[in-house]
N, C-alpha and C positions, 0 to 999 in steps of 0.2 A: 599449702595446698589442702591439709585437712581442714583448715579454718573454714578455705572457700566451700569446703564441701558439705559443712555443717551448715551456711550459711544457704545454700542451693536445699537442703535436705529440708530445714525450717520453711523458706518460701514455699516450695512446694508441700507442705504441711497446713501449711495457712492457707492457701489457694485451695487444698482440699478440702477445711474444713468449711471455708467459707461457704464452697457451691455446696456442700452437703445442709449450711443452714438454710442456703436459698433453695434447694431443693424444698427442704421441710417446711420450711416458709409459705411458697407458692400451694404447696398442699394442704398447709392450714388456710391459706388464703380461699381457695377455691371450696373450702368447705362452711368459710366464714361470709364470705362473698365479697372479702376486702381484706388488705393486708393492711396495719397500721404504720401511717408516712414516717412515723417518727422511730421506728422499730428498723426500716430501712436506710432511713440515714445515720443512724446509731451504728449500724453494722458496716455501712460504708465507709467512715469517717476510721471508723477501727480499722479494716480491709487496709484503707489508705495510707494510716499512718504508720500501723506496723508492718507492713508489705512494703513500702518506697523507702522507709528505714532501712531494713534487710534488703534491698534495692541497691541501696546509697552506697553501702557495706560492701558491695559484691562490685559495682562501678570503679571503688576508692583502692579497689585489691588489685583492678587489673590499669591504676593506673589515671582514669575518668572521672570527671567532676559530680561529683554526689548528687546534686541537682539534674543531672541529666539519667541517672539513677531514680531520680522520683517523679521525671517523665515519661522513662519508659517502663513503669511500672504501674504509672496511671493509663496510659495507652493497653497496655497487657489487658487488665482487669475492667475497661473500658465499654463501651457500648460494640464498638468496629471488631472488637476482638474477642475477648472469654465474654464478655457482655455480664461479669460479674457486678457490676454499676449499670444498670439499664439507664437510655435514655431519659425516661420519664423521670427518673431518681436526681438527674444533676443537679437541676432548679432548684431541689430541698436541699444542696450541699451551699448553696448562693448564702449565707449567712457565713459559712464558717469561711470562704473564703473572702467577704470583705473585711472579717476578723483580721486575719494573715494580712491581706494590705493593707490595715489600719497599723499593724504591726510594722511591719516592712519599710512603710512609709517613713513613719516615726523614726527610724530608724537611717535611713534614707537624711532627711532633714538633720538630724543632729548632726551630721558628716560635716553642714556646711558652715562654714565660719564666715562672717561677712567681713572681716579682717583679712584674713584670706580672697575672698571674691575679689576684694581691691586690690590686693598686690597682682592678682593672676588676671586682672580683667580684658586685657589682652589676648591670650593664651586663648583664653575660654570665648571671648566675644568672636576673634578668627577661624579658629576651629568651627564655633556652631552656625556664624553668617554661611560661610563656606559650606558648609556640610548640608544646611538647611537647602540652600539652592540649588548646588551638583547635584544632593542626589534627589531632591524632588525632580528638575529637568532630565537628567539622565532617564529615574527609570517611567517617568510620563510619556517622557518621547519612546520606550520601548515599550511600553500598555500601548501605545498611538498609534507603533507598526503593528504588534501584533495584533492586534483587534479585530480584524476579519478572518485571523487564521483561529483563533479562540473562541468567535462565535458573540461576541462583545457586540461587535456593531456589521452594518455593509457603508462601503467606501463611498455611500452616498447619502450616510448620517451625519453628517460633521458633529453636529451640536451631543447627541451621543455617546460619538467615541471622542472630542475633547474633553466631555464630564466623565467619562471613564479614564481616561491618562490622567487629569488633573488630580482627580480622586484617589486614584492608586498611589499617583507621586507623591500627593500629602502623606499619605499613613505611611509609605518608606522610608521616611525620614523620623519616624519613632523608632523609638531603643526601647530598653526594659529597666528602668531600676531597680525593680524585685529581682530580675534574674543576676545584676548585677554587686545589687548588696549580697543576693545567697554566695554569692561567688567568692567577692571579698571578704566576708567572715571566715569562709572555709578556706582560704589562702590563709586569713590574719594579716591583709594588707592595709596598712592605712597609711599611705606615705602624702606627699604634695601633689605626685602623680597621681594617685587614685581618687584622691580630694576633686583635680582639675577635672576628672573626665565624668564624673560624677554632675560636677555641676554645667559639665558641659548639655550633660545629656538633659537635666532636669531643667536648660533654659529652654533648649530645643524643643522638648515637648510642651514649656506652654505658649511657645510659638507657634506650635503647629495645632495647639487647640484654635488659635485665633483665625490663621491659616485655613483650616479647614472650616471653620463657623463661615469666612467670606465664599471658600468655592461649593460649600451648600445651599449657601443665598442664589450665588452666580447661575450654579449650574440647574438647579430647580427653575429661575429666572428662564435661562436657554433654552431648556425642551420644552415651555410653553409658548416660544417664537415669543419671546421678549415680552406676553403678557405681566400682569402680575399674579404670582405665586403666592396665595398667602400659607399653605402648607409650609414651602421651602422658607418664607420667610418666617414663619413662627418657631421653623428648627433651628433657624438662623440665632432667632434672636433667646431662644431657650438656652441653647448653646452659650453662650455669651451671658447670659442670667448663672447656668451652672456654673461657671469658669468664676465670676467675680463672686456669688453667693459660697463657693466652695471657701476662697480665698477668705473671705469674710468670717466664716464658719471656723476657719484654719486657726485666725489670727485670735479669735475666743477664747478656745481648746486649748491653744499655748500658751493663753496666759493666765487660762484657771491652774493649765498644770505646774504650770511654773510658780505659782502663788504657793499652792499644795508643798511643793520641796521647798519653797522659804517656809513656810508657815507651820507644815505639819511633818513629811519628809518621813512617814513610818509606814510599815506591811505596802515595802513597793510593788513586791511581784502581784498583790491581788491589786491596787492601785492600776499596775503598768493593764491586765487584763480588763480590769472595768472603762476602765479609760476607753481601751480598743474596741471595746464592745460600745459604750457613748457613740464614740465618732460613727459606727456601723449603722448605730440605730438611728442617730441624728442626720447622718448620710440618707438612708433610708426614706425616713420621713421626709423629709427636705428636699428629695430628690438632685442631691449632690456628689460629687465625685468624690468617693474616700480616701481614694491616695491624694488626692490635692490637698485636700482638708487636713490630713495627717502629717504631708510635707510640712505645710505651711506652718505646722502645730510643732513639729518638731523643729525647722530652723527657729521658732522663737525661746525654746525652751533654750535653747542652745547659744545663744546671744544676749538672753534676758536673764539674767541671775544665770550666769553661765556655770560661775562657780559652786555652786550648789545641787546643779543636774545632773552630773557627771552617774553619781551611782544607780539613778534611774536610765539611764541607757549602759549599761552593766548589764541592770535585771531584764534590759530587754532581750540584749542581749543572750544571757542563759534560758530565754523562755525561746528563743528564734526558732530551735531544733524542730521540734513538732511540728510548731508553726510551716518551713519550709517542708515539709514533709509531704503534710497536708494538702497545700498550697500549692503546688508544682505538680502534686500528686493528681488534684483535681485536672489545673491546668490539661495533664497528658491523655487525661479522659476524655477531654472536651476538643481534641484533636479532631480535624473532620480527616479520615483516613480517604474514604471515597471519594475528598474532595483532591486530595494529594495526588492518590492513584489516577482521574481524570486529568488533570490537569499540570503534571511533574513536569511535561519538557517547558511549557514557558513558565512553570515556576520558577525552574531550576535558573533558566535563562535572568528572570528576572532577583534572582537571590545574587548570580553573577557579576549582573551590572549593578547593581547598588551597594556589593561589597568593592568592586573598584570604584566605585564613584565615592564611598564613606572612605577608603584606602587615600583617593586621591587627592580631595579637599580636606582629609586632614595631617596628610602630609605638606600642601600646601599651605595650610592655617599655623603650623607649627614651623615653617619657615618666614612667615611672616613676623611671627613672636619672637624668630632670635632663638628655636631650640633644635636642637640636634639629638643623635644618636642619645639612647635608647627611647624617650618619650615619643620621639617621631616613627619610630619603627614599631612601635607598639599600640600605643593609645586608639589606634582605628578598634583594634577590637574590641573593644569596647562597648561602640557604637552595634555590634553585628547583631545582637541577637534582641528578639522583638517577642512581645507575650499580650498582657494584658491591655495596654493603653490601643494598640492596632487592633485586636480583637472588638475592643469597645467600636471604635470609630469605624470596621465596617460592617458590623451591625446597625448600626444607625445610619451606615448609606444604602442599607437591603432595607429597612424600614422606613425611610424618609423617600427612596424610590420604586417604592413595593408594586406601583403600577403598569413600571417599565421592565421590559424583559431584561435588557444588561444587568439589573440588579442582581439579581441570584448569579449569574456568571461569574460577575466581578468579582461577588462574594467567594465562589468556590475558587476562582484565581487567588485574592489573597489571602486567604486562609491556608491554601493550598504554598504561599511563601513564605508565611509563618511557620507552619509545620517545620519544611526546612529549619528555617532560623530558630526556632526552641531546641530545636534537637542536636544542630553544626555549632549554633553558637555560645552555647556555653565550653565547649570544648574549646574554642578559640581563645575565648576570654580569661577562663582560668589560664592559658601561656602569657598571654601578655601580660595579667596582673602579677604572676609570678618573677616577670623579670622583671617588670617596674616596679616592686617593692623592694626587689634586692636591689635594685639602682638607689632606691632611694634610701634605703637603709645604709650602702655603702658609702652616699653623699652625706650622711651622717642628718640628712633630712631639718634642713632647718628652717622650717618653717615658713618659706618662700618659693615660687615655684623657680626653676634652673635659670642660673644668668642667660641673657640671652649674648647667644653666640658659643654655647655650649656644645661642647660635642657628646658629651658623655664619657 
């Protein structure tokens, strides 16, 4: 209890000191006639890491995943809230956080063994066909009834309110692999269970980049009465440029670094950092996705001179902390609160129906595979919690339909189910991983995922 108390006495020490510099700050500003960009993100990045740390600390005491600790401590210090990170400030935080997912990623990709992908190809192919479909159809067809009650469309738009269900259904079928590797470190899971659900989720999302590259074609297609779109099809086909240029970029990256540990193999931790800062800027410039590019870089490091990698995902390992810190910290800043508070009861609704429909299909997929008790009862959660990859995607359905009025709505709808999902589901996930690594730990974990016809 004294612990928690010291811990609560420090936060709010930091939270006061901070608004006393942004006091001072604003008042050299207004006498300077500009505050410097770089002076503000210096102080927010500090704010972020040492506040969601002491955050993490205070979560971990009463019990709650550390990670949901440096959500809502990003939220706290937020724009919606003390407004100690103003709005205009997040943009200049956009570097440190493709850092973190370049991090994350890499991290992410080393998990998968393509030795493994073979034995489990089952498992994982059922689960993600399954999951891909229930729950885009599930929660499309509940974007499809709600829609006049939301303000999305009137019952005498069709072509509107199917490109709003189709569009919401695609980005529900995204997971998080950053929220899920934070998870899994802070467990210490790494069983055949957490291996499967891993690559379950990282086949699904680049399904669902392709997935949505067609019903941006389609539904741009639609609301001009079947003319031709070349907006909607140039996002179409950008999309589909980023996705395979990413991959391209990935398969580079992994094999310069993987040459690095045969060839040279010294001062990893400033290596493991330059590296992630590479992929940021190369991302960057290139206009590519970093987590793709970083997956892709890591599963090769990881299958390619496999033997020799090993210590460089160690250093990333110990470098993670900060990283997640940061990273999730941002994340909680960048919550639309106003869109939550508008829009909570058919969020709420729709956060419902897509946890049973991910509940049901992969209970279903893991009955197909021949596995039972514990990986059935657990491995949905997995799947719950949704962050960066859905954020992206509907951004670029407010951007790509900035002319139409459902765009901003639909935006504040799924933003507004994300919210949820950052905040419910990491608390979820850390349960399920915890008891599928003691399963898998008690199965003495050998390297294949459960006979089928297993119970547990």
């Amino acid at each position: 209890m004294i612990r928690f108390g010291r811990l609560v006495v420090a936060l709010a020490a930091l939270i006061g000191v901070v608004m006393l510099i942004r006091r001072w700050g604003d008042a050299i500003a207004d006498r300077a006639g500009e505050m410097d960009p770089a002076h503000g993100a210096t102080l927010a990045v500090g704010l972020l890491l040492f506040g969601s740390w002491l955050f993490g600390r205070l979560f971990k005491a009463i019990a709650l995943p550390k990670l949901s600790g440096y959500l809502v401590f990003g939220m706290l210090v937020g724009p919606d809230a003390l407004a100690l990170i103003p709005q205009d400030q997040l943009p200049t935080l956009r570097a440190a956080e493709t850092i973190a997912i370049s991090l994350i990623a890499l991290i992410a990709g080393g998990e998968i063994e393509l030795a493994f992908l073979r034995r489990a190809a089952r498992l994982i192919l059922s689960i993600a066909i399954l999951q891909f479909v229930g729950v885009f159809l599930s929660v499309a067809g509940l974007v499809w009834a709600l829609a006049p009650a939301v303000g999305l469309t009137s019952p005498d738009e069709p072509a509107v309110r199917l490109a709003s269900a189709a569009l919401a259904g695609a980005i529900a079928t995204a997971a998080s692999p950053a929220v899920f590797i934070a998870i899994m470190n802070e467990v210490r899971a790494r069983g055949d269970s957490v291996r499967a659900s891993l690559s379950v989720m990282i086949a699904k999302d680049l399904g669902l980049i392709v997935l949505f590259t067609v019903i941006v074609a389609v539904a741009s297609a639609g609301l001009r009465g079947g003319q031709e779109d070349p907006e909607g099809a140039g996002v179409a086909l950008g999309l589909a440029q980023h996705l395979l240029g990413s991959i391209a970029a990935g398969a580079v990256f992994g094999l310069v670094f993987a040459w690095y540990m045969h060839a040279v193999r010294a001062h990893l931790a400033i290596f493991v950092i330059v590296g992630c800062v590479a992929i940021a800027v190369v991302s960057r410039m290139l206009h590519l996705e970093a987590l793709i590019v970083a997956l892709v870089a890591g599963l090769l490091m990881r299958n390619v001179w496999h033997e020799r990698v090993g210590p460089v995902f160690d250093t990333m390992e110990d470098l993670s902390l900060p990283v997640y810190c940061v990273f999730f910290a941002v994340a909680g800043a960048k919550l639309d609160l106003g869109a939550l508070g508008a829009m909570w009861p058919a969020a709420l609704a729709i956060v419902a129906v897509r946890a049973g429909g991910v509940w049901l299909t992969t209970d279903l997929g893991c009955r197909l595979a021949g596995q039972g008790p514990p990986l059935r009862t657990w491995i949905w959660a997995a799947f719950i919690p949704q962050a960066g990859v859905s954020v992206a995607l509907i951004t670029v359905v407010r951007s790509t339909f900035e002319g139409h009025e459902f765009a901003a709505t639909l935006y504040a709808l799924v933003l507004a189910t994300i919210t949820f999902h950052e905040l419910l589901g990491p608390i979820l996930l850390r349960a399920g991983l915890v008891r599928l690594d003691a399963h898998d730990r008690a199965a003495g974990d050998s390297g294949a995922p459960p006979a089928e016809g297993t119970s547990g």
